[in-house]
Phi, psi and omega in degrees: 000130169281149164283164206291158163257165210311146176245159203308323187291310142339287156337315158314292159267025175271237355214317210284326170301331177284009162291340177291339164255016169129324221276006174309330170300308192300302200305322181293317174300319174272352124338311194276301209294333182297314189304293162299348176279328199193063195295354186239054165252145168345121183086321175301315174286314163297341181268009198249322177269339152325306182291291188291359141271344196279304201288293165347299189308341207217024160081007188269087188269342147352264178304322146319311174267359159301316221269321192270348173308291193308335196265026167252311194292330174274328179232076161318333199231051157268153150330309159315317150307314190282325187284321189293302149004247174324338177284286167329316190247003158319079169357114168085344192270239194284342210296000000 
């Protein structure tokens, strides 16, 4: 028997764990490909500046700014967009 599969909020936060185990290219990635597929799913915009303080924290500055890249280009005149913004231009971070 399979178990049922993930509903987008689950999924979210499984994909959000994975900077703990190595998995942040990955996370950011599959974040971004989230964004273009269903940018107004739940949750997405907070695990996306999560995932991407996470990968800074731990020097991946690369997939960070892919990942705050997208969340300016998808919701530009958000709040979000205003953290991802600063997080860009942040000393050590992406800037």
């Amino acid at each position: 028997v399979q178990p049922p599969p993930l509903t987008p909020m689950q999924a979210i936060a499984f994909v959000r764990r994975w900077p703990a185990i190595g998995g942040g290219a990955d996370a950011a990635a599959q974040l971004a490909g989230w964004i273009e597929r269903a940018a107004a799913t739940p949750g997405l915009r907070a695990a996306c500046l999560a995932v991407a303080r996470d990968l800074l924290a731990r020097g991946e500055q690369v997939p960070a700014k892919r990942l705050l890249e997208r969340v300016v280009l998808a919701w530009p005149d958000s709040g979000d967009a205003d953290k991802a913004r600063l997080l860009l231009e942040e000393p050590g971070g992406t800037g």
